[in-house]
N, C-alpha and C positions, 0 to 999 in steps of 0.2 A: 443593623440587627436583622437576622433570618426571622421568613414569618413564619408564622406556626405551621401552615402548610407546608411548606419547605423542612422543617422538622419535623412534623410528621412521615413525610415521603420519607425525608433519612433513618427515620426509626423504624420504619416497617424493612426499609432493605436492611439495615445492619441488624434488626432482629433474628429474622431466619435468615440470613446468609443467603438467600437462596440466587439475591441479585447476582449476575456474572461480574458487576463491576465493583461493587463492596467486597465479596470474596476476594477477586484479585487485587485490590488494595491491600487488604488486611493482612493477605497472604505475603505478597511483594514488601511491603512495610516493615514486614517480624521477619525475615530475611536476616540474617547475616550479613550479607549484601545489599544492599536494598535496593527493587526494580518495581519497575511497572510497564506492564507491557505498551508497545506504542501505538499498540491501535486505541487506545484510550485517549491519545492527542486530539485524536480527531472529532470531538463533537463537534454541533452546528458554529462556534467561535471557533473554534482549532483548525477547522473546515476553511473558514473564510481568512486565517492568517496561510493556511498553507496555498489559497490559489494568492495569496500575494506574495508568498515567496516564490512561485515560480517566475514571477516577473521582474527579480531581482537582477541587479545586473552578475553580480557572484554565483547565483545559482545556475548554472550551466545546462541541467540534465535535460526540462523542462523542454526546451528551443531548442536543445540540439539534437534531440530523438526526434521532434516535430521537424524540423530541418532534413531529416533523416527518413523519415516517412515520405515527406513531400517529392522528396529525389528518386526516389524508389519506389514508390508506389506502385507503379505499374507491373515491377516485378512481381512485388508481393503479392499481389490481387492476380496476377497470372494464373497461379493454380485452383484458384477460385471457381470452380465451372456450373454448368447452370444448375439450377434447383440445389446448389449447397447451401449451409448452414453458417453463420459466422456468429460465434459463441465469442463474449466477452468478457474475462472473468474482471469483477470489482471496477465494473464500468465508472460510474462515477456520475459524472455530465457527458461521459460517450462523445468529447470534441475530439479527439483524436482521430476515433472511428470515422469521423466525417474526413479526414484528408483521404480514407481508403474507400468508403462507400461512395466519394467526387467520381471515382474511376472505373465503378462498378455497375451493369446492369441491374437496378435495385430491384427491379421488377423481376429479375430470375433468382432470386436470394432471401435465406430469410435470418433477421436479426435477432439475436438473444442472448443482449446484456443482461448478467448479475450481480447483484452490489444486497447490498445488507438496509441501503437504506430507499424505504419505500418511494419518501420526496423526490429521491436525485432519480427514480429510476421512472417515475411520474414525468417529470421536466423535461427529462432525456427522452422519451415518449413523446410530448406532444410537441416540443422542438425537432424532430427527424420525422415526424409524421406530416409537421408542414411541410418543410424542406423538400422531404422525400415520400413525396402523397402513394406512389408502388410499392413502397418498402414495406416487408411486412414485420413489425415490431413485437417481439413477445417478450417482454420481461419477465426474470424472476426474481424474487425476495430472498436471500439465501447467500451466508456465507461462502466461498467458494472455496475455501479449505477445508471445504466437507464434500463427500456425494452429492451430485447435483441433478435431481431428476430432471431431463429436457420434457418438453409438451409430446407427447403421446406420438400428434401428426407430425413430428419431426426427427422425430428420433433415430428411423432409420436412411437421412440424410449424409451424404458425407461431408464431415464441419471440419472448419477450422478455427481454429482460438486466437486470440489476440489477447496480449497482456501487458501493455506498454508501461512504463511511468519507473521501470525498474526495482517494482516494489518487492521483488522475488531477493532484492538483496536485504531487507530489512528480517528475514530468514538466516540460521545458523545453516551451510553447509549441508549439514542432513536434515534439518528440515526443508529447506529448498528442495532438496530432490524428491523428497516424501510427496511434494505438492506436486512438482511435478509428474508422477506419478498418477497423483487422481485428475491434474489433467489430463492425460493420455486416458486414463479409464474414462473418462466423462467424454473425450474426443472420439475414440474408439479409434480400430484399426483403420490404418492409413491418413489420421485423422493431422490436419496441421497445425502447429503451433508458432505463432508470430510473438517474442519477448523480446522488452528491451531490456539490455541489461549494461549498470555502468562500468566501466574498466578501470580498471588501477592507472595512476596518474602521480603526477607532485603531488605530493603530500600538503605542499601550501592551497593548492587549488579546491581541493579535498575541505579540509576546515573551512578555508574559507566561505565556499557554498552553505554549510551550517552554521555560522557563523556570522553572520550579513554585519557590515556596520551601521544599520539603520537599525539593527535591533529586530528584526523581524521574526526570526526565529527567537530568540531570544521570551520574545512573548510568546509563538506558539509554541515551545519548551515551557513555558513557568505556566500559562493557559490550563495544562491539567489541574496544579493546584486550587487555582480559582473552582475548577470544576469537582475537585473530590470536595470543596466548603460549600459547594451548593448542592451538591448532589446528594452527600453523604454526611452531610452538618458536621467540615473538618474546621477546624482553625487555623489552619497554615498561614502565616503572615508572609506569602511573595516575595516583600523586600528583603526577607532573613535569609532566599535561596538566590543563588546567579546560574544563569542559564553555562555549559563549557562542554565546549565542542572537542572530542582530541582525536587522531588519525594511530591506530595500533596497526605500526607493519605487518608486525609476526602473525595475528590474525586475520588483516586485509580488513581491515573495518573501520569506518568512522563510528565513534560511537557520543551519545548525549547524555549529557547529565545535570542535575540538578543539584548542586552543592551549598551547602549551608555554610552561610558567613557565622554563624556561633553556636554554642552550644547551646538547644536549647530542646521542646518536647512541644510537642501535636498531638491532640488528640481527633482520631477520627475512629465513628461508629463506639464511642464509649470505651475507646482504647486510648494507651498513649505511648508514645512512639518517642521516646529520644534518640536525638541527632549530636553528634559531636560537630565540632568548626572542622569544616571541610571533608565530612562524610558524606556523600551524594545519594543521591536514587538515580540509575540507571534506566534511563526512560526509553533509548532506542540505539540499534545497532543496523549500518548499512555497510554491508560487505560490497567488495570491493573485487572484480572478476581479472585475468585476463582473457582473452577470446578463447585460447584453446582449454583453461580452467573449467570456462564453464561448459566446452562441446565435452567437456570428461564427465561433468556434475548430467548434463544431460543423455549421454549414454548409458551413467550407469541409473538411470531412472528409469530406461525403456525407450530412449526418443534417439533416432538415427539424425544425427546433424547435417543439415544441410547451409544453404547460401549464409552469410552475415554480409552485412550490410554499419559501414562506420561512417563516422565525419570527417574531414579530413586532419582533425589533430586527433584523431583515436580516445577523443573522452567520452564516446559513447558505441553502444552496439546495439544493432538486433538481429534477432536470429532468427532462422527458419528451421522448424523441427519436425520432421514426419513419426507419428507412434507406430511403433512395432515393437513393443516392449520386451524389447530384446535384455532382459538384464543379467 
């Protein structure tokens, strides 16, 4: 049974709408289609299934861009020079950034991961401030698919971005570019941009990665529902939905879904929502590049392509981008 406090909190966001994640339920829900965006996966439970799917043996992207980084490093960090800026959009826990800050004079550079959530960017802070007692760390609190004011005394530094984890493919096409875009605006001119991004492959290897036999995805796939019966006092019963991962060539996308073993009706925020057996909710979309695909997605955003850098079976990439928003 939810306690009153927990109904309560769901009555006041589904009251005025005004919550961002009630609205896009409701919205996603009364779809035709029915979706929910996937940055909704990720609360503080979704969080902690998705760093165990990178540890999965199927999940590839996770170790082979970190593989990827480690070989290369030194390139990357090459154009680095002193007194620049290294902007990270949707840091995280910022482990990555350590295989390049290893190689970096920390003491001539200044750090400034962005992520959305205060915790991780606290953690990420006082973890690189041991480590790295020169470094100078400035976080910001702020989605990165928006304008991102930098700190005042930094601004007029020349940065570079890093954006690893290949999340620029969980973006339709033009919105991908759109983002990139307000990278480059936020980088400014000459400014560089480090992403990894994954490449088209088998198609078996593909699902497979979202699809673990351990189930792991599986839970962080059905984990929203738990979260919209707590958040937003739904009734979803979990068992009545199966996690199914499918690879759409003609698109280039893996895509998730939530599909319902029967017919049956949910109610969330004082609504109710029927489900037919086997109508889904479409929870996430990971596109799927080749190398020269995405130096097209990145020219016409404004970013001149420069080096990439793969593994040696080509299931992953990253690139290097200089902005001169040539578009």
């Amino acid at each position: 049974m939810r306690s009153g406090q927990t109904l309560a909190k769901a009555g006041k966001q589904c009251d005025d709408l005004e919550d961002e994640f009630a609205l896009s339920v409701i919205e996603g829900l009364s779809a035709a289609r029915k979706v929910l965006p996937c940055r909704y996966l990720y609360d503080a439970r979704g969080s902690e299934l998705f760093e165990d799917i990178t540890r999965l043996p199927e999940y590839y992207p996770t170790r082979t861009e970190a593989e990827i980084l480690k070989k290369y490093a030194d390139e990357m960090i090459a154009g680095i020079s002193k007194g620049e800026l290294l902007v990270e959009f949707g840091s995280g826990s910022s482990l990555k950034t350590e295989i390049l800050l290893d190689r970096i004079d920390v003491s001539s550079v200044a750090y400034v991961p962005i992520d959305v959530s205060e915790t991780a960017l606290a953690d990420a802070k006082t973890r690189l401030t041991k480590r790295y007692p020169k470094l100078d760390v400035r976080p910001i609190v702020g989605d990165f698919s928006r304008a991102i004011t930098l700190p005042s005394d930094l601004a007029a530094r020349r940065k570079t971005g890093f954006f690893p984890g290949s999340t620029i493919g969980n973006l339709a096409p033009a919105d991908a570019e759109e983002l990139l875009s307000i990278f480059g605006n936020v980088l400014g001119k000459d400014g560089r941009l480090i992403i990894g991004v994954d490449l088209k492959k088998d198609p078996r290897i593909l699902v497979d990665a979202y699809n673990d036999a351990a189930g792991t995805t599986a839970a962080f796939n059905l984990n929203l529902l738990h979260r919209i019966n707590r958040e937003l006092g739904g009734n979803f019963d979990a068992r009545q939905f199966r996690h199914e991962a499918i690879y759409d060539p003609r698109k280039g996308r893996v895509e998730m879904h939530l599909v319902s073993r029967r017919d049956q009706k949910v109610d969330v925020c004082a609504r109710t929502f029927r489900f037919k057996a086997g109508e889904s909710i479409h929870t996430e979309n990971s596109y799927k590049y080749t190398v020269e695909q995405f130096r097209e997605s990145a020219r016409a955003s404004g970013w001149l392509p420069q080096r990439v850098w793969t593994d040696p079976m080509q299931n992953f990439s990253v690139h290097e981008l200089i902005w001169k928003n040539v578009v």
